[in-house]
VEXTOR-483525 format. One record per residue (C-alpha): residue in one letter; x, y, z. Coordinates in Angstrom, 1 decimal. Layout:
["A",[X,Y,Z]]
...
END
This chain:
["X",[0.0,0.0,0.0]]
["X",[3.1,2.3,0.9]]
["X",[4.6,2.1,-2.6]]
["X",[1.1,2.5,-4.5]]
["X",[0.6,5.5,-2.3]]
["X",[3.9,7.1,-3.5]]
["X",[3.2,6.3,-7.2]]
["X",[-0.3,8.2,-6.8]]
["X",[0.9,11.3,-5.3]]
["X",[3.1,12.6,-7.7]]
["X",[1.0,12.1,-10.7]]
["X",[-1.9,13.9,-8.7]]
["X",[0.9,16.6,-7.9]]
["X",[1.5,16.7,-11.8]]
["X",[-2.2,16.8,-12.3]]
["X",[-2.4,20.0,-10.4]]
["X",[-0.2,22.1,-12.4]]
["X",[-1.4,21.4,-15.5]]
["X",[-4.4,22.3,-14.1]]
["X",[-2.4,25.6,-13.0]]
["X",[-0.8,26.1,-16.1]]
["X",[-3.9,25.7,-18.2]]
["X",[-6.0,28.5,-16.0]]
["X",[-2.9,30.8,-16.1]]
["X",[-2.1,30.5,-19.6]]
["X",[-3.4,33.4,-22.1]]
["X",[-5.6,32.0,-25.0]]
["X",[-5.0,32.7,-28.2]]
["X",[-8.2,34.4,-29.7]]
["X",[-8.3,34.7,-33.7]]
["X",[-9.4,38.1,-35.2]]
["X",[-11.3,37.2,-38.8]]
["X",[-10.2,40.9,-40.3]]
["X",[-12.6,42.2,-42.8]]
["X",[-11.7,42.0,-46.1]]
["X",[-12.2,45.7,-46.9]]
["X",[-12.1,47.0,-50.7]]
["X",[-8.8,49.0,-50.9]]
["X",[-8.9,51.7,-54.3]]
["X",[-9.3,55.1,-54.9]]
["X",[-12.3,56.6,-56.0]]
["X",[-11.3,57.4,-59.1]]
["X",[-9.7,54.2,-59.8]]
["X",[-13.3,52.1,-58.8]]
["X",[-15.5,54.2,-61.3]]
["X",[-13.1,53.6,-64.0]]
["X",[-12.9,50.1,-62.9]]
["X",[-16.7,50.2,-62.8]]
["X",[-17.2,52.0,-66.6]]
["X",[-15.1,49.3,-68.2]]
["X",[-17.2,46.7,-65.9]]
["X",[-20.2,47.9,-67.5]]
["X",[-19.3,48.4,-70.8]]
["X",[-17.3,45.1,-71.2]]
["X",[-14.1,47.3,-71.9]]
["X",[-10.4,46.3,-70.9]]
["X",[-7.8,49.0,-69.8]]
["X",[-6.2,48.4,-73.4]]
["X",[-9.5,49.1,-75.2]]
["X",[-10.0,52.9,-73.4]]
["X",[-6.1,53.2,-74.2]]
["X",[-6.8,53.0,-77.9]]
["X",[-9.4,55.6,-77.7]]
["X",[-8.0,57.9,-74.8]]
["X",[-7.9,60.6,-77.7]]
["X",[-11.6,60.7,-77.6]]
["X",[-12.6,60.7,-73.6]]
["X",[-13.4,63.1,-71.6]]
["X",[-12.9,63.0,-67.5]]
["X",[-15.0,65.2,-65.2]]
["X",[-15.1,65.0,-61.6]]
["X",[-17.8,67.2,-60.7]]
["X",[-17.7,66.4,-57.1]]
["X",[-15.8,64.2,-54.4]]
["X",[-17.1,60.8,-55.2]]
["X",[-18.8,61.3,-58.6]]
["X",[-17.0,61.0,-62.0]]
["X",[-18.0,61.4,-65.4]]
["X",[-17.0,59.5,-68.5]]
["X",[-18.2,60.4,-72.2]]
["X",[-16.6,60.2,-75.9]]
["X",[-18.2,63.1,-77.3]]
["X",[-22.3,62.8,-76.3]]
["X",[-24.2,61.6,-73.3]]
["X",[-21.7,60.8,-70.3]]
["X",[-21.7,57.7,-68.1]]
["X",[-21.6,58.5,-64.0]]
["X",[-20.1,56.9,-61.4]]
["X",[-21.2,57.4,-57.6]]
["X",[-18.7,56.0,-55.7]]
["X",[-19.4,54.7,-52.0]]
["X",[-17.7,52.9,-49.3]]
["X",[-18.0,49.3,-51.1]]
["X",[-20.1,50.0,-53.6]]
["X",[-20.1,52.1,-57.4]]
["X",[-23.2,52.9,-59.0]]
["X",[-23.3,53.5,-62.4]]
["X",[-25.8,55.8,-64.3]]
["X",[-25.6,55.5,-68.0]]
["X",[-27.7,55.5,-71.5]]
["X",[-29.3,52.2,-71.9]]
["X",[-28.8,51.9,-75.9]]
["X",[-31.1,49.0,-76.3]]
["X",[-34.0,51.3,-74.5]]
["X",[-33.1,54.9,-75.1]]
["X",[-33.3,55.2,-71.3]]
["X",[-30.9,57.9,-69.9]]
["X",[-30.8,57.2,-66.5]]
["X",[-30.6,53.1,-66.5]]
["X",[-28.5,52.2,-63.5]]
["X",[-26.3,49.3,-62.1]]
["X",[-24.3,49.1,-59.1]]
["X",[-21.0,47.2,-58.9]]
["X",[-19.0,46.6,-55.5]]
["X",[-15.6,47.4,-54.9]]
["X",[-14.6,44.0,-53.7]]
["X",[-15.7,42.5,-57.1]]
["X",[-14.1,45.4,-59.3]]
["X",[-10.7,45.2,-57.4]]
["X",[-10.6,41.5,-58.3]]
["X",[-11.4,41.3,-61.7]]
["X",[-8.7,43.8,-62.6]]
["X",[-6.1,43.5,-60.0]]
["X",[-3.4,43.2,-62.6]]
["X",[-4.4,46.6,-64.3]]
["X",[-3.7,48.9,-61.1]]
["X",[-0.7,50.4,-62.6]]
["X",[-2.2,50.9,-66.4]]
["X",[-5.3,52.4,-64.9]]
["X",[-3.5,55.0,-63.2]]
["X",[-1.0,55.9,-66.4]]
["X",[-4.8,56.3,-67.8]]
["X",[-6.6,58.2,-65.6]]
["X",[-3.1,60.5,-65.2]]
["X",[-2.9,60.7,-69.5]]
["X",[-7.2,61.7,-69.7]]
["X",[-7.0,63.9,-66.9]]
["X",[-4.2,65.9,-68.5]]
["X",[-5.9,65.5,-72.2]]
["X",[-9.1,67.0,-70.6]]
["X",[-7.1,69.6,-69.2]]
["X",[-5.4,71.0,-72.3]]
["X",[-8.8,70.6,-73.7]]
["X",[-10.4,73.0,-71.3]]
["X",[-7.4,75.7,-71.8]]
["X",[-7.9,75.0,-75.4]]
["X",[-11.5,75.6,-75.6]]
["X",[-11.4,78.5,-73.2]]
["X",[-8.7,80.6,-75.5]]
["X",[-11.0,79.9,-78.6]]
["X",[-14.0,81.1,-76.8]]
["X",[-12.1,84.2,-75.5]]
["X",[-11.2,84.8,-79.1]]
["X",[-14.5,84.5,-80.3]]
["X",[-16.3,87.0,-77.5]]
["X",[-13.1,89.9,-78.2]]
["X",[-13.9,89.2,-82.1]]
["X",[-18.2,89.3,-81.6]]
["X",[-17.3,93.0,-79.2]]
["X",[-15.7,94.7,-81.7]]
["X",[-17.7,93.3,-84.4]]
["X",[-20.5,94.5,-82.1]]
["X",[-19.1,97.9,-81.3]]
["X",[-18.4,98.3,-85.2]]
["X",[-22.4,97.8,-86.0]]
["X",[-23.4,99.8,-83.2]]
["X",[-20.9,103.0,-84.8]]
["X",[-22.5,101.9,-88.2]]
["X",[-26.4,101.9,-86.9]]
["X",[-25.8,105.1,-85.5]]
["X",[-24.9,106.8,-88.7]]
["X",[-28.0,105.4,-90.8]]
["X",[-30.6,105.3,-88.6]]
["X",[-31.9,108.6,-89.2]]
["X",[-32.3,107.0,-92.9]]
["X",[-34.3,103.6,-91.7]]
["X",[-37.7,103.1,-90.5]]
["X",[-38.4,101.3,-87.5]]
["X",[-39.7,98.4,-89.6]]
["X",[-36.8,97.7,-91.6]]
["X",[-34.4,95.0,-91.2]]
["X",[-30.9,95.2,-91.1]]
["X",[-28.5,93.2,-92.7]]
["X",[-26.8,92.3,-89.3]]
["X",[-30.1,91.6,-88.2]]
["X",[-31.1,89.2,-91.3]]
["X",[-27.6,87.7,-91.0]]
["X",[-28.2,86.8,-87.7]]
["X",[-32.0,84.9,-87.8]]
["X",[-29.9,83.3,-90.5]]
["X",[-27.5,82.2,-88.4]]
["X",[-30.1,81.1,-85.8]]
["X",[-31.7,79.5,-88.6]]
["X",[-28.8,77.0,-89.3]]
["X",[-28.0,76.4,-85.7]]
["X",[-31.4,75.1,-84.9]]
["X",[-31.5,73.0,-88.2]]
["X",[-30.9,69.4,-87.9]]
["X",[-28.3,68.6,-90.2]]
["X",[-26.9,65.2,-92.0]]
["X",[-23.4,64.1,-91.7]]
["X",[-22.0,61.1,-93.1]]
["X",[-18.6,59.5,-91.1]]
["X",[-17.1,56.2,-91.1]]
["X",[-19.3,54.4,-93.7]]
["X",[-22.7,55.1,-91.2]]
["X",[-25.5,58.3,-91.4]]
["X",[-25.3,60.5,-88.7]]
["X",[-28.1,63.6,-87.6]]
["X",[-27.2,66.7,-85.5]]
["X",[-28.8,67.0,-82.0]]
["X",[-28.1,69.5,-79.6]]
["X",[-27.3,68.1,-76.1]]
["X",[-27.0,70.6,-72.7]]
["X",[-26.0,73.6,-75.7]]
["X",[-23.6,71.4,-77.6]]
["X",[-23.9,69.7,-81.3]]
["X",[-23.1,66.4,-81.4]]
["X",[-24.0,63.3,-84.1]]
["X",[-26.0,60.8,-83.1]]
["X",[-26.3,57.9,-86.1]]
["X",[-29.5,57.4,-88.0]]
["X",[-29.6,53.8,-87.6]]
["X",[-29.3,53.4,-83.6]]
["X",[-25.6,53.7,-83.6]]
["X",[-25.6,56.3,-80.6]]
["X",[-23.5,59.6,-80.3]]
["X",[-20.4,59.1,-82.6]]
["X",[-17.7,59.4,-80.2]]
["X",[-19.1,56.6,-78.1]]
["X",[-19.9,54.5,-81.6]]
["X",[-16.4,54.9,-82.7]]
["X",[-15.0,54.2,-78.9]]
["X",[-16.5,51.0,-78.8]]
["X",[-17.2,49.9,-82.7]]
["X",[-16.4,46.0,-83.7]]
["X",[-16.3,47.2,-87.3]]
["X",[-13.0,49.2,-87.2]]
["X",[-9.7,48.3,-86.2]]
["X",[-7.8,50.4,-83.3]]
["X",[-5.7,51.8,-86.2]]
["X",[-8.5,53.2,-88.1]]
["X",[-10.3,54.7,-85.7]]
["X",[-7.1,56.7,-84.8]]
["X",[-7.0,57.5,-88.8]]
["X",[-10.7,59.0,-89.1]]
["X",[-9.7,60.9,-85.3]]
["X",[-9.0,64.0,-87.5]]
["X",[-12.1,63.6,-89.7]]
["X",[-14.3,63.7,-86.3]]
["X",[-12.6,66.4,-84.8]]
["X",[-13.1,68.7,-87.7]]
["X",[-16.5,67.7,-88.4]]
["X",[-17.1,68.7,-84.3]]
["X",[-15.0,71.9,-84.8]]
["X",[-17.5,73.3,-87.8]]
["X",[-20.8,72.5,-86.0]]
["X",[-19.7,74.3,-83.0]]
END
């Protein structure tokens, strides 16, 4: 009994402080961290207008010539080739997308596409999306400058064209009754005349009718095509080479309807 006795204590002893050890001993608690959506605004609603439009960075590339870039406010962006633009809302997970549905005609058809989703279909395009956005942003820029000398231009050549007709009214009014017309006036309903008419244009093999858009002219084709700067962005029928060919051709046509 003595010797069974002395075996038992020691593995009671032992028993105990595991015991000890096992209350004492910190427990390791896993964290599951969330899997948050890491990109930049911008970055998502491009990410989100290729999504939508079935576009890969290389396709936009092609045609960077073309887009436009706004951001009119924090976490909105605007995309558009010439006509009607495509926005992006962007959110904490989430991008939604408001665009011309060209099957319906609708132009505020929406679709919402989360971050999570956009980040891993193009993961490997982070570094050609922001040598993108970086080239459009500065394209858009020069653009505005560009736009905003000619328009200066035009308003310092319509003053002293102005300021001309006035000095020329003055002289001959004593001469003209209150019911004749002008010749500045005449040339000017005709100039109203021919800004208000819907005119034919004919580019790239397709028909295309003026239609003015927030004070713009732009082409939109005769046979469902859409605005031509969004046809040509996205065309099947024409290879990336000739739609940087007929890039002139477009741009003048733009130029004498504006």
């Amino acid at each position: 009994m003595i010797a069974t006795a002395a075996l038992v204590l020691p593995l009671a002893a032992c028993g105990s402080n595991s015991a000890k050890e096992t209350a004492t001993k910190p427990v390791a608690v896993k964290v599951q961290k969330t899997n948050q959506a890491k990109v930049s605004n911008e970055d998502a609603a491009l990410m989100a207008y290729m999504a939508l439009n079935h576009k890969t960075i290389d396709d936009l590339s092609a045609n960077v010539d073309l887009m436009n870039w706004e951001n009119p406010s924090k976490n909105t962006y605007k995309i558009d080739f010439g006509g009607q633009p495509t926005t992006m809302t962007v959110s904490q997970n989430d991008v939604k997308v408001t665009y011309t549905d060209a099957t319906t005609g609708a132009t505020n058809a929406t679709k919402t596409f989360t971050k999570s989703a956009l980040i891993k279909q193009y993961k490997d395009d982070k570094s050609a999306i922001n040598d993108l956005l970086a080239d459009v942003k500065n394209d858009t820029a020069a653009k505005e400058s560009s736009s905003d000398n000619a328009k200066s231009s035009k308003v310092s050549k319509a003053t002293k064209s102005s300021t001309k007709a006035t000095k020329t009214s003055s002289k001959s009014s004593s001469s003209s009754t209150k019911n004749d017309m002008t010749d500045e006036e005449a040339s000017s309903m005709s100039q109203a005349d021919k800004a208000n008419a819907t005119q034919t244009v004919s580019f790239a093999g397709h028909s295309w009718h003026t239609s003015k858009i927030g004070g713009t002219t732009v082409l939109v084709g005769n046979n469902g095509e859409g605005e031509v700067g969004e046809w040509l962005a996205n065309t099947s029928e024409l290879t990336d080479a000739q739609k940087q060919a007929l890039l002139p051709q477009l741009q003048s046509i733009r130029a004498s309807l504006n």
